[in-house]
C-alpha atoms as an extended CHARMM CRD file, in Angstrom:
* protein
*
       251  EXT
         1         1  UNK       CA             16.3790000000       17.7000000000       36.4790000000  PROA      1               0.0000000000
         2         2  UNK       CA             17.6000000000       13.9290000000       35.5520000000  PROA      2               0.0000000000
         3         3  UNK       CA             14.5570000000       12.9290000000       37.2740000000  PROA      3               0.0000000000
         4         4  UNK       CA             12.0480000000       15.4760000000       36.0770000000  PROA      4               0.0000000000
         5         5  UNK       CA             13.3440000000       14.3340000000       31.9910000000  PROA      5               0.0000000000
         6         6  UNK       CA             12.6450000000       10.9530000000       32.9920000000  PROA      6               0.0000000000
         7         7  UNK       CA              9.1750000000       11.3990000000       34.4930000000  PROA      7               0.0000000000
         8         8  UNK       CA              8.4200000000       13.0540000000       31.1290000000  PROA      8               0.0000000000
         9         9  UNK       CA             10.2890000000       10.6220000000       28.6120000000  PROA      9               0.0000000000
        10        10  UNK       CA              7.9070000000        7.6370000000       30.9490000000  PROA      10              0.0000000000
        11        11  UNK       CA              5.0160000000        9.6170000000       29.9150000000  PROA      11              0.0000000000
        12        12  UNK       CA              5.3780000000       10.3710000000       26.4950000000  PROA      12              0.0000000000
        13        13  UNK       CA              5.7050000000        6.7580000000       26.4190000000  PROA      13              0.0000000000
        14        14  UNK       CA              2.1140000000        5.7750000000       28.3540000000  PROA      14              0.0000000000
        15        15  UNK       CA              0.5900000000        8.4420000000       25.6440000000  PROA      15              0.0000000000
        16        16  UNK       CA              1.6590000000        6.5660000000       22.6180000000  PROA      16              0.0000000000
        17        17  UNK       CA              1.4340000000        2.6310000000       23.9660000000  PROA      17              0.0000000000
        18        18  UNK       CA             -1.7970000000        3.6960000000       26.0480000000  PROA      18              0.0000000000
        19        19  UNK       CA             -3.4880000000        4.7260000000       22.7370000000  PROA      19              0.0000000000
        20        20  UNK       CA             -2.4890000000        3.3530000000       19.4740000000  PROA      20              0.0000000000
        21        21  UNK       CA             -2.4030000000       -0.5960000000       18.3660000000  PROA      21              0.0000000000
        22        22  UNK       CA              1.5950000000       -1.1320000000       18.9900000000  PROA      22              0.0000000000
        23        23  UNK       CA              2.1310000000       -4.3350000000       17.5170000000  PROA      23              0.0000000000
        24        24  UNK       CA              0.9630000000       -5.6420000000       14.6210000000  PROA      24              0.0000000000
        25        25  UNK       CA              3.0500000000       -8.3250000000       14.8680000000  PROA      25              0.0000000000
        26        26  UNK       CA              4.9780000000      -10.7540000000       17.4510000000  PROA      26              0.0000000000
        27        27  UNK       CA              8.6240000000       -9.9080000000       17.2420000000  PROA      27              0.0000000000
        28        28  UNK       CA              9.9800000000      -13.0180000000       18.9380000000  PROA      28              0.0000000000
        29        29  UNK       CA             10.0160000000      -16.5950000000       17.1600000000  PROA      29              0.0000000000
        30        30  UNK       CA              7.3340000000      -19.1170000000       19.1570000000  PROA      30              0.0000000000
        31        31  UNK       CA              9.4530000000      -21.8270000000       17.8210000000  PROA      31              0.0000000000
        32        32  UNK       CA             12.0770000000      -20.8350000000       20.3650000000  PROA      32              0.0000000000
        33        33  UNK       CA              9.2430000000      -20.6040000000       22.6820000000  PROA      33              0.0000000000
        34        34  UNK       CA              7.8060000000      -24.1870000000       22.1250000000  PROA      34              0.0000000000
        35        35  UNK       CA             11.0550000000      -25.4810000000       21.9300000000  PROA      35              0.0000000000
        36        36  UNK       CA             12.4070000000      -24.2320000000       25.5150000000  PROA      36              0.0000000000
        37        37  UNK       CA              8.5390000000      -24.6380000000       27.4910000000  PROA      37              0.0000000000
        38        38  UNK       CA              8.1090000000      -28.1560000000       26.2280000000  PROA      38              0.0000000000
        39        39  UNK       CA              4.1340000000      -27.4050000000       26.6020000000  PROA      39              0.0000000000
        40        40  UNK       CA              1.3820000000      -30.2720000000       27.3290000000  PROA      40              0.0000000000
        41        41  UNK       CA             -1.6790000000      -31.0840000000       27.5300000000  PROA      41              0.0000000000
        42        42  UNK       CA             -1.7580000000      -30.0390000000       31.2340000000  PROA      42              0.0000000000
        43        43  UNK       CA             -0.2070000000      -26.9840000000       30.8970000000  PROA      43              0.0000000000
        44        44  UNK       CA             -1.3960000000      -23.7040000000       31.3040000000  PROA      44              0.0000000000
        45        45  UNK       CA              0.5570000000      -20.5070000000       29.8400000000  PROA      45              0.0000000000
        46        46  UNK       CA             -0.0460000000      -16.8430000000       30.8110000000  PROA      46              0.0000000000
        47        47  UNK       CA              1.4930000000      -14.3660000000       28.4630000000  PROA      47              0.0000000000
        48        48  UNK       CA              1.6890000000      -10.9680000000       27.2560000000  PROA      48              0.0000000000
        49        49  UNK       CA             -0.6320000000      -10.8090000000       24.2350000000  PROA      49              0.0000000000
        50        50  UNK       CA              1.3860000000       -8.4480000000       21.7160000000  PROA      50              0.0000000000
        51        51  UNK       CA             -0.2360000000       -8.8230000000       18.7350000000  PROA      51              0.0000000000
        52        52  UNK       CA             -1.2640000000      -12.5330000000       19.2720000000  PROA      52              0.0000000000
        53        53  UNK       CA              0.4150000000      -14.6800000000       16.7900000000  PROA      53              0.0000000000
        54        54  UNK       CA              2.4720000000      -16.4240000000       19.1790000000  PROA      54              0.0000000000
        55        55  UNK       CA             -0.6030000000      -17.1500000000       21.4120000000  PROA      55              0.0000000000
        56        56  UNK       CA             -2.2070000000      -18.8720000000       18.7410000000  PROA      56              0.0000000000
        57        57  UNK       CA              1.0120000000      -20.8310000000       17.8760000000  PROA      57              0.0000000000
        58        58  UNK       CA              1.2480000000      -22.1380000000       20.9210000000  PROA      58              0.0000000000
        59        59  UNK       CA             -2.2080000000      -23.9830000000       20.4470000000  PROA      59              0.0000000000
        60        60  UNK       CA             -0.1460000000      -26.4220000000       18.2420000000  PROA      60              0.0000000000
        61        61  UNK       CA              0.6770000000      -28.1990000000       20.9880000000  PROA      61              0.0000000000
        62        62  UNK       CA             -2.3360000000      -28.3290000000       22.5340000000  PROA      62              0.0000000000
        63        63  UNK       CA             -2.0540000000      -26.7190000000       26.0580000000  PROA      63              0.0000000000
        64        64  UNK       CA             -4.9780000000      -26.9530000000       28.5830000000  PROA      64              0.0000000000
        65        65  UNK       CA             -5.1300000000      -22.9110000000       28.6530000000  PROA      65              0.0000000000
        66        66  UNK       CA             -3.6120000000      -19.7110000000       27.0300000000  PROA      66              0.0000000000
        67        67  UNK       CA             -4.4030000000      -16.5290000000       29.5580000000  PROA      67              0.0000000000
        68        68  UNK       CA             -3.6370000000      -13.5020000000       27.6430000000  PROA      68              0.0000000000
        69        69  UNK       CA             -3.1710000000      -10.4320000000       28.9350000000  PROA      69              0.0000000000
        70        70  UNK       CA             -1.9740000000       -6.6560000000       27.8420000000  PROA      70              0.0000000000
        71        71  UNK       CA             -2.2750000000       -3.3530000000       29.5160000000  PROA      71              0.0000000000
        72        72  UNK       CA             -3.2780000000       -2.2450000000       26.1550000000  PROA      72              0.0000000000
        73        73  UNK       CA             -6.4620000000       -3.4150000000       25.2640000000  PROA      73              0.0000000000
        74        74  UNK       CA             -6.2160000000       -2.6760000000       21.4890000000  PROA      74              0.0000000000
        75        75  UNK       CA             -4.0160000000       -6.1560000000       21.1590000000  PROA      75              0.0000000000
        76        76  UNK       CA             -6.3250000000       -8.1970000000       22.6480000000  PROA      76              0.0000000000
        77        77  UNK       CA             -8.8460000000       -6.6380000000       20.3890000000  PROA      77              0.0000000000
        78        78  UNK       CA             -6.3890000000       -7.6160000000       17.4070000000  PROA      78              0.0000000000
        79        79  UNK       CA             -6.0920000000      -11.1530000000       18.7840000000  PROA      79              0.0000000000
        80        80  UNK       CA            -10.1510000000      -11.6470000000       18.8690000000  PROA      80              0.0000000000
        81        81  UNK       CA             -9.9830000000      -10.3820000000       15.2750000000  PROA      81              0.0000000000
        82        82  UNK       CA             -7.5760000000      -13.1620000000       14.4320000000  PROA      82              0.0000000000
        83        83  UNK       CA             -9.3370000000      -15.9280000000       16.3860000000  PROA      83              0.0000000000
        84        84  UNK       CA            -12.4470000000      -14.5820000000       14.5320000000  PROA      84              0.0000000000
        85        85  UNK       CA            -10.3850000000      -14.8800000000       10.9230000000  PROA      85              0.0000000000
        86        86  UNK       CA             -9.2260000000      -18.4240000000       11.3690000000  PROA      86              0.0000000000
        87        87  UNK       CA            -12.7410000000      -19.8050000000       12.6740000000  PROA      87              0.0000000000
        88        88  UNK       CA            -14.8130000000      -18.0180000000        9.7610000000  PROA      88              0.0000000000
        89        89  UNK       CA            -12.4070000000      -17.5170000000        6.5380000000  PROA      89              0.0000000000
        90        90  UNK       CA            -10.8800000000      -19.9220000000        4.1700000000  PROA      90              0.0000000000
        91        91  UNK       CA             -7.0750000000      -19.9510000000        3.8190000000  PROA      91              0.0000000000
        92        92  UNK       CA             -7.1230000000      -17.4150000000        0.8540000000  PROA      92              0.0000000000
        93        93  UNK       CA             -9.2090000000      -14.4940000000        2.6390000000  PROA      93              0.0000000000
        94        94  UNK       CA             -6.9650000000      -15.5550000000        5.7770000000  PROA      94              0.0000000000
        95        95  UNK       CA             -3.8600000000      -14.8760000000        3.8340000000  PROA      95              0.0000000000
        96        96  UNK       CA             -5.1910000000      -11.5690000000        2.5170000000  PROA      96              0.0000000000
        97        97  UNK       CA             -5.9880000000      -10.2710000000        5.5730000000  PROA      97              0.0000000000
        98        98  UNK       CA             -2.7840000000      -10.9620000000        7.7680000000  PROA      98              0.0000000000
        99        99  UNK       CA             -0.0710000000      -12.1440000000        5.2280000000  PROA      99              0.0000000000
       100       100  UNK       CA             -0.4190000000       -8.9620000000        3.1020000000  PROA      100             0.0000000000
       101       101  UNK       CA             -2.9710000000       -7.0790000000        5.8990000000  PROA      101             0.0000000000
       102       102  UNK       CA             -5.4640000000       -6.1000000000        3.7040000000  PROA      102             0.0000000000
       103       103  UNK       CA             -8.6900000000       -7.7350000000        1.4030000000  PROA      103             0.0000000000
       104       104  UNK       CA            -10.2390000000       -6.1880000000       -1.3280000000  PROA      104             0.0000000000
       105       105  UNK       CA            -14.2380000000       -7.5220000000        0.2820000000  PROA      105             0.0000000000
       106       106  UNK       CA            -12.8490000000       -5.8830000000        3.8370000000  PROA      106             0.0000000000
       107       107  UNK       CA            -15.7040000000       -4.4470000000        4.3580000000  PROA      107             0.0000000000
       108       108  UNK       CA            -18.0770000000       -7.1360000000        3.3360000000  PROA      108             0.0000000000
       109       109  UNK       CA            -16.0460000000       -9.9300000000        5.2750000000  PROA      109             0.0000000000
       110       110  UNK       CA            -15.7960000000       -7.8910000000        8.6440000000  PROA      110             0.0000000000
       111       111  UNK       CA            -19.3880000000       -7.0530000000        9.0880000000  PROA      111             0.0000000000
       112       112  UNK       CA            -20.5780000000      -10.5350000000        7.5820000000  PROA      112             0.0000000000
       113       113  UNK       CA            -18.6760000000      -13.0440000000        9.4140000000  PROA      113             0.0000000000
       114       114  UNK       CA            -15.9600000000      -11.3730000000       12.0060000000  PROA      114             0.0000000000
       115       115  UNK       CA            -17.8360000000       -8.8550000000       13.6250000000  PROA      115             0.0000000000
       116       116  UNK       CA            -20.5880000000      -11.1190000000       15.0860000000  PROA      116             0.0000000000
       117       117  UNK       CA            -17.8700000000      -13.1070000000       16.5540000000  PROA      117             0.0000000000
       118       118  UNK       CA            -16.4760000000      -10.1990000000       18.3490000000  PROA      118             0.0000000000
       119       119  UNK       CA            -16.3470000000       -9.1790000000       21.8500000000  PROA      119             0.0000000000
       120       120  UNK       CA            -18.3150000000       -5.7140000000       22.3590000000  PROA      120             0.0000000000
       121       121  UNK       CA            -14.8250000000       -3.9270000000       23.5070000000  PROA      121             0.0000000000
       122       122  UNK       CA            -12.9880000000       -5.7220000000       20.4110000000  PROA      122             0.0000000000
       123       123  UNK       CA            -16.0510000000       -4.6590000000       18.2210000000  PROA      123             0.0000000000
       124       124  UNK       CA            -15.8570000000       -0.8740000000       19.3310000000  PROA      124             0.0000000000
       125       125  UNK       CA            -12.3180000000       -1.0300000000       18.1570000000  PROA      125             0.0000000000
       126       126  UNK       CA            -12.0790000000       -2.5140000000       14.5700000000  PROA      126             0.0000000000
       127       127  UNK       CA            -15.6020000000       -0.6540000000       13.9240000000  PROA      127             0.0000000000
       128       128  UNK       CA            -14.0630000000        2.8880000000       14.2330000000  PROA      128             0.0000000000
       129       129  UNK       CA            -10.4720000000        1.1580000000       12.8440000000  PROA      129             0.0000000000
       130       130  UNK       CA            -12.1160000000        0.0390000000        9.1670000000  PROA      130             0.0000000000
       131       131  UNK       CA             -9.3780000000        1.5110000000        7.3130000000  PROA      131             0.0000000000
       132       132  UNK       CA             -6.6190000000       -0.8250000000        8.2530000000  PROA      132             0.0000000000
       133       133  UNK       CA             -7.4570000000       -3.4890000000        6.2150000000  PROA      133             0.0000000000
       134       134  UNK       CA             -9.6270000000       -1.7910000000        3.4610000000  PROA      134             0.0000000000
       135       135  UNK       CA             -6.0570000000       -1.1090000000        1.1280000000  PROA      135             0.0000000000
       136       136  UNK       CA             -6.6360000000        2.2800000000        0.5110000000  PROA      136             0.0000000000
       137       137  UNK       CA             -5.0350000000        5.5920000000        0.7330000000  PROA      137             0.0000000000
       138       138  UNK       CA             -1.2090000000        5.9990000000        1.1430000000  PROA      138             0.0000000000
       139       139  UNK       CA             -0.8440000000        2.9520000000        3.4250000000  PROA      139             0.0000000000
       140       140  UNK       CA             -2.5780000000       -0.0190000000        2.0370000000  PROA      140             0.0000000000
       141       141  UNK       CA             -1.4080000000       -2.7990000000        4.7210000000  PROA      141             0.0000000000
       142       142  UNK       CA             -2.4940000000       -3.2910000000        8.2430000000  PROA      142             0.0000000000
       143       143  UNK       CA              1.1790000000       -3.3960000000        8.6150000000  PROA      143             0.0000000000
       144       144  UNK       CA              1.7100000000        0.0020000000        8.1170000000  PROA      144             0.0000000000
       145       145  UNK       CA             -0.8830000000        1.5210000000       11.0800000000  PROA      145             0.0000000000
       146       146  UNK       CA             -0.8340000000        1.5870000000       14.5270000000  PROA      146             0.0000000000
       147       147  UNK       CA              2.7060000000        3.2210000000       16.0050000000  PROA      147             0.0000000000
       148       148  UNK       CA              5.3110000000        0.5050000000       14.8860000000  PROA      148             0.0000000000
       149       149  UNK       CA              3.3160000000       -0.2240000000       11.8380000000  PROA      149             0.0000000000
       150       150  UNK       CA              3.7640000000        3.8340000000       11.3280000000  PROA      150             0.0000000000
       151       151  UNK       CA              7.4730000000        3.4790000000       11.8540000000  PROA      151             0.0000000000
       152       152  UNK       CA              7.6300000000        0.6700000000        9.0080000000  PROA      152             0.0000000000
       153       153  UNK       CA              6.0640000000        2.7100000000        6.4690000000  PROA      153             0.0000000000
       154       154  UNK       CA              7.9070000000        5.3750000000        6.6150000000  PROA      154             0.0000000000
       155       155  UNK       CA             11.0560000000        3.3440000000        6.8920000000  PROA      155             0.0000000000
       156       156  UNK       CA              9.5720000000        2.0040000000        3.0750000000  PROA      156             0.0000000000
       157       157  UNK       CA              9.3990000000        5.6960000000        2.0250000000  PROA      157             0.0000000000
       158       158  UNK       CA             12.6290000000        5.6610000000        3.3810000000  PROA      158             0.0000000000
       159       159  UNK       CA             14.0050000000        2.5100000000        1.4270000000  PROA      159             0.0000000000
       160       160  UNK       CA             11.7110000000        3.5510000000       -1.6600000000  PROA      160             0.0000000000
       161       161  UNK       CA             13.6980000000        6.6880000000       -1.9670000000  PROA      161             0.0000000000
       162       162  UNK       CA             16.7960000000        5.1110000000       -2.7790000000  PROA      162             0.0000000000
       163       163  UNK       CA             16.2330000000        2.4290000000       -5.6060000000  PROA      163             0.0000000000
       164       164  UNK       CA             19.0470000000        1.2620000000       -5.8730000000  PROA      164             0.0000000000
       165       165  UNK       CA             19.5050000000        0.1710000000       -2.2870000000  PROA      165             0.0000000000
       166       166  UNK       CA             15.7090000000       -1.1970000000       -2.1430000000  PROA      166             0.0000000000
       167       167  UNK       CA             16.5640000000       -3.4970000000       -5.2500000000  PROA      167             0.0000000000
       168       168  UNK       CA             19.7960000000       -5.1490000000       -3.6270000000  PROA      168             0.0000000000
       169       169  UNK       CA             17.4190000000       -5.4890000000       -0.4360000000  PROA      169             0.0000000000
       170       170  UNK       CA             14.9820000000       -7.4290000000       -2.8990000000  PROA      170             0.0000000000
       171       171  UNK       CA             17.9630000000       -9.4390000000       -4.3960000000  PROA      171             0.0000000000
       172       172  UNK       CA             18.9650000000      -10.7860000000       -0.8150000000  PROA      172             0.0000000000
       173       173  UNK       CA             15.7090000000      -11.6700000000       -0.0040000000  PROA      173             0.0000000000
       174       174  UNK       CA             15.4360000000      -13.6470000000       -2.9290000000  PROA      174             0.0000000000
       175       175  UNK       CA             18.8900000000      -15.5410000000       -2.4280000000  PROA      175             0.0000000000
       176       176  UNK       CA             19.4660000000      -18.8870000000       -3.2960000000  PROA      176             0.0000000000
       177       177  UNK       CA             21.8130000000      -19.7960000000       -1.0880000000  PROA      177             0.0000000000
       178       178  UNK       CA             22.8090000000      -18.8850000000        2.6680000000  PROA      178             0.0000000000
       179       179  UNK       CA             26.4140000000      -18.2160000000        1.0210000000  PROA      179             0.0000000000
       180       180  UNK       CA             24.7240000000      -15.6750000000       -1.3990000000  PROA      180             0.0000000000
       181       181  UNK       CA             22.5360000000      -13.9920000000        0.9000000000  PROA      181             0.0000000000
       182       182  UNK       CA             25.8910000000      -13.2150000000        3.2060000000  PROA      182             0.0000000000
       183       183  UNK       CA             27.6560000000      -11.5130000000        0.1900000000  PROA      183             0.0000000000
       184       184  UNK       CA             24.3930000000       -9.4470000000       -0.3260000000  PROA      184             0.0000000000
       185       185  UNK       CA             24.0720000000       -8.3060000000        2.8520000000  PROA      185             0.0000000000
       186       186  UNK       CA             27.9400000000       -7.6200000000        3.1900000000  PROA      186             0.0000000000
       187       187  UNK       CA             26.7900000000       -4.9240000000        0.3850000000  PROA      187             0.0000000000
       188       188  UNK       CA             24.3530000000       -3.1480000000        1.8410000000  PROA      188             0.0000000000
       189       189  UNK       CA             24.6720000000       -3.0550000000        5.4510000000  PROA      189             0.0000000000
       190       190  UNK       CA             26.7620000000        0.0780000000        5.3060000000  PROA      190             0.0000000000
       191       191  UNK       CA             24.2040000000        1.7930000000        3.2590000000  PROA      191             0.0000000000
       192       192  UNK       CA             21.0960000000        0.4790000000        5.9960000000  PROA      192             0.0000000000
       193       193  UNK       CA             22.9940000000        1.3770000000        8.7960000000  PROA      193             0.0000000000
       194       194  UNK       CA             24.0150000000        4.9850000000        8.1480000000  PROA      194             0.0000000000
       195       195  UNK       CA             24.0170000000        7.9340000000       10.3690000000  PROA      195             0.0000000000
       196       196  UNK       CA             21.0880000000        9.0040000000        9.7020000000  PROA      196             0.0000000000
       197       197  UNK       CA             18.7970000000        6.2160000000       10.6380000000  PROA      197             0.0000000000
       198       198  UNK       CA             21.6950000000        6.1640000000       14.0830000000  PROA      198             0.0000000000
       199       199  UNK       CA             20.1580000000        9.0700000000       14.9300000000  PROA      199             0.0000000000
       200       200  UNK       CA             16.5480000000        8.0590000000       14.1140000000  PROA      200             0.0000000000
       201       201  UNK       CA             16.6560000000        4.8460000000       15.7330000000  PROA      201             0.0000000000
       202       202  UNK       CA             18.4720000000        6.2950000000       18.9180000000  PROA      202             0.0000000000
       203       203  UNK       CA             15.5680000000        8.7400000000       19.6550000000  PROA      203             0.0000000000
       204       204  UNK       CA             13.2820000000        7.9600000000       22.1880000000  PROA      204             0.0000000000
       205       205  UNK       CA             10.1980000000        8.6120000000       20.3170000000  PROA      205             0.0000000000
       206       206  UNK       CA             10.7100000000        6.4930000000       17.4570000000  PROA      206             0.0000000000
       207       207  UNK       CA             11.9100000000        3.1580000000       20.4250000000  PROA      207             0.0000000000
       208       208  UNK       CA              8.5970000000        4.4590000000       22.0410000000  PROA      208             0.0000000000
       209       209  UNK       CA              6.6070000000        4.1040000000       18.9020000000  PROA      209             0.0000000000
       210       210  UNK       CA              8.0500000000        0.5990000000       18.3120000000  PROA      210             0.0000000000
       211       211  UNK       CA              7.3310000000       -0.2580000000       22.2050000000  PROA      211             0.0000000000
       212       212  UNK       CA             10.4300000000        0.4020000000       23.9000000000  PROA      212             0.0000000000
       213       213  UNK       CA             10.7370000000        1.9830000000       26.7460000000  PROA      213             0.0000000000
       214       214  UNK       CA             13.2650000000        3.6910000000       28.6340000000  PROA      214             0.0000000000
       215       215  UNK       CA             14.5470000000        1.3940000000       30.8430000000  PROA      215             0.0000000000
       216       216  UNK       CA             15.2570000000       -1.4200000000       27.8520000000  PROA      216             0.0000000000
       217       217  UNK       CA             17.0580000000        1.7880000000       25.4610000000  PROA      217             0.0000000000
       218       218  UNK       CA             19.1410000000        2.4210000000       28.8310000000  PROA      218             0.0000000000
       219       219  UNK       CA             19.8390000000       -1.2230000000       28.5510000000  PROA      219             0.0000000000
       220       220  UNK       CA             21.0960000000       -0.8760000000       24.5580000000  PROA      220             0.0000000000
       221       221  UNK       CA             23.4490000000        2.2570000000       25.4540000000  PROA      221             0.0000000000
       222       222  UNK       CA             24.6790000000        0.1080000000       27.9240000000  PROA      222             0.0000000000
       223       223  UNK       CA             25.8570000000       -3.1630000000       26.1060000000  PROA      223             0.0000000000
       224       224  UNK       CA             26.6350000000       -1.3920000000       22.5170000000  PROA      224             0.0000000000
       225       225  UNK       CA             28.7870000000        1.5820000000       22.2540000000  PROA      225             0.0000000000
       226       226  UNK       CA             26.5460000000        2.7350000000       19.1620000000  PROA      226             0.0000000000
       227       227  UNK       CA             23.3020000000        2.4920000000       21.4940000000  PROA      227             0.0000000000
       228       228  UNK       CA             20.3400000000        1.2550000000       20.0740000000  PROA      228             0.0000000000
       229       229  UNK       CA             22.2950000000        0.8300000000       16.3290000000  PROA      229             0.0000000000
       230       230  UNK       CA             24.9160000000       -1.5580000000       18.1000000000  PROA      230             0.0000000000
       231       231  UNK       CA             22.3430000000       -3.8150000000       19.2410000000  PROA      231             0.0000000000
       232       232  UNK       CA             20.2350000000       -3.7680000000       15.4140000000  PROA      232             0.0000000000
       233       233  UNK       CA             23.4680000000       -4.0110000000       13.8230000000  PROA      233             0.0000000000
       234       234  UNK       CA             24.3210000000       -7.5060000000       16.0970000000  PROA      234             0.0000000000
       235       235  UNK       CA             20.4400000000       -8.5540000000       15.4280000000  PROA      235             0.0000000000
       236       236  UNK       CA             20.9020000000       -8.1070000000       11.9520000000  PROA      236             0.0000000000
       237       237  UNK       CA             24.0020000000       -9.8660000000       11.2460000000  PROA      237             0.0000000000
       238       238  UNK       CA             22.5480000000      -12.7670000000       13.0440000000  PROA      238             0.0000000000
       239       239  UNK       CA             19.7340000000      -12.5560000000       10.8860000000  PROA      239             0.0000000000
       240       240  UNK       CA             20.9830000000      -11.6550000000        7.5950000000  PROA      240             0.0000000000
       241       241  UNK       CA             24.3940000000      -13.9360000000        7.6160000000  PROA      241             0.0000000000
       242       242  UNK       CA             23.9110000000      -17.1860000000       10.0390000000  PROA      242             0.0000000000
       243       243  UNK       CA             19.8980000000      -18.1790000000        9.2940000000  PROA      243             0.0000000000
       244       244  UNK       CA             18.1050000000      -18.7840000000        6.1530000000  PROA      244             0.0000000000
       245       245  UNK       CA             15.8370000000      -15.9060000000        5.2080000000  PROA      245             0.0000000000
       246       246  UNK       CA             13.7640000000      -18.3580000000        3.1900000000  PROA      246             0.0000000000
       247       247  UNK       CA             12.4800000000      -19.6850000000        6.7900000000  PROA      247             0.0000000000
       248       248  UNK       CA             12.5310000000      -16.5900000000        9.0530000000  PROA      248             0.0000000000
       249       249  UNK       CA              8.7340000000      -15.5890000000        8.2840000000  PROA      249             0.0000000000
       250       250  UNK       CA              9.5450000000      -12.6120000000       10.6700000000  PROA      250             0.0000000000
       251       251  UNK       CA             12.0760000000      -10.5900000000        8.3340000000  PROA      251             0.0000000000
């Protein structure tokens, strides 16, 4: 029966990451990467494209090849789009489009000067996927489609729903001081981590949604007795009371 659950669980997971843009984003900081790989002008990298931020980051140092390389098509198309952006648009329409995922000439500026650029697979996909980055309708950010990029918005709705909570948020975002942001967050982490997103967070749809599959939430229930909280709770904390938030572009 243990077996049969699992077989299931593995693919509810293909359904979602086999069909929807997962990432919209890199979740891991390249700086890290760059640091430990100590890349050069010989080298040659093959990585998992994700949303392909960290790809192109790595081209600051100037390595002889990037392979990229996804079993999920849709974030290689995401990572043409982006190559496309930064050889075609000034910094300003560049901003628009991936620092607040959305341009109010979308439609103009992707059949104009992106499209041509595009592979025919990577073509197929934005042409059909026009809304992301138009800024209409409920979600107006690129960030807020594709699974994960679902999950965010409706934590927002979530966050948006309790004002007073969603302004103290603001307020440690906005801290001076590495001192100032700790006493912030020693304020609100209670009301983040609550039961209620435990339980949301711990079920396997939403990990799925965000790209996690079973195996690596078997791994969380292993190492933190709260499961999947434990190890967002230790993440944040990190985050939130021993680095500046004024240079983690990720949070």
């Amino acid at each position: 029966m243990t077996k049969k659950i699992d077989q299931i669980q593995d693919w509810v997971f293909r359904q979602i990451h086999n069909r929807h843009l997962v990432y919209n984003t890199c979740w891991e900081d390249p700086r890290c990467d760059r640091q430990m790989l100590q890349l050069e002008r010989d080298s040659e990298i093959v990585m998992i494209t994700s949303a392909g931020c960290n790809a192109l980051e790595y081209l600051l140092d100037e390595p002889a090849r990037i392979h990229c390389i996804d079993v999920n098509p849709r974030q290689n198309a995401l990572l043409e789009l982006k190559k496309a952006a930064l050889r075609q648009l000034k910094h300003n329409d560049l901003f628009l489009l991936f620092g607040k995922g959305w341009h109010p000439n979308w439609s103009e500026i992707y059949t104009g000067q992106l499209r041509p650029l595009l592979p025919d697979y990577a073509r197929a996909y934005w042409d059909s996927h026009q809304q992301y980055f138009n800024g209409q309708g409920l979600r107006k950010s690129f960030y807020y489609y594709g699974s994960s990029g679902s999950v965010a918005w409706w934590a927002r709705q979530y966050l948006k729903s309790r004002p007073k909570l969603h302004r103290q948020i603001r307020e440690m975002f906005e801290a001076g001081s590495l001192e100032e942001q700790v006493r912030l967050y020693g304020q609100i982490e209670g009301k983040v981590l609550n039961r209620l997103i435990q339980w949301v967070v711990n079920q396997h749809i939403t990990l799925y949604a965000v790209g996690v599959p079973r195996s690596q939430r078997a791994l969380f229930f292993d190492q933190h007795e709260d499961g999947v909280l434990g190890y967002i709770k230790r993440s944040m904390r990190q985050v939130f009371t021993q680095l500046p938030l004024k240079d983690n572009y990720f949070w």
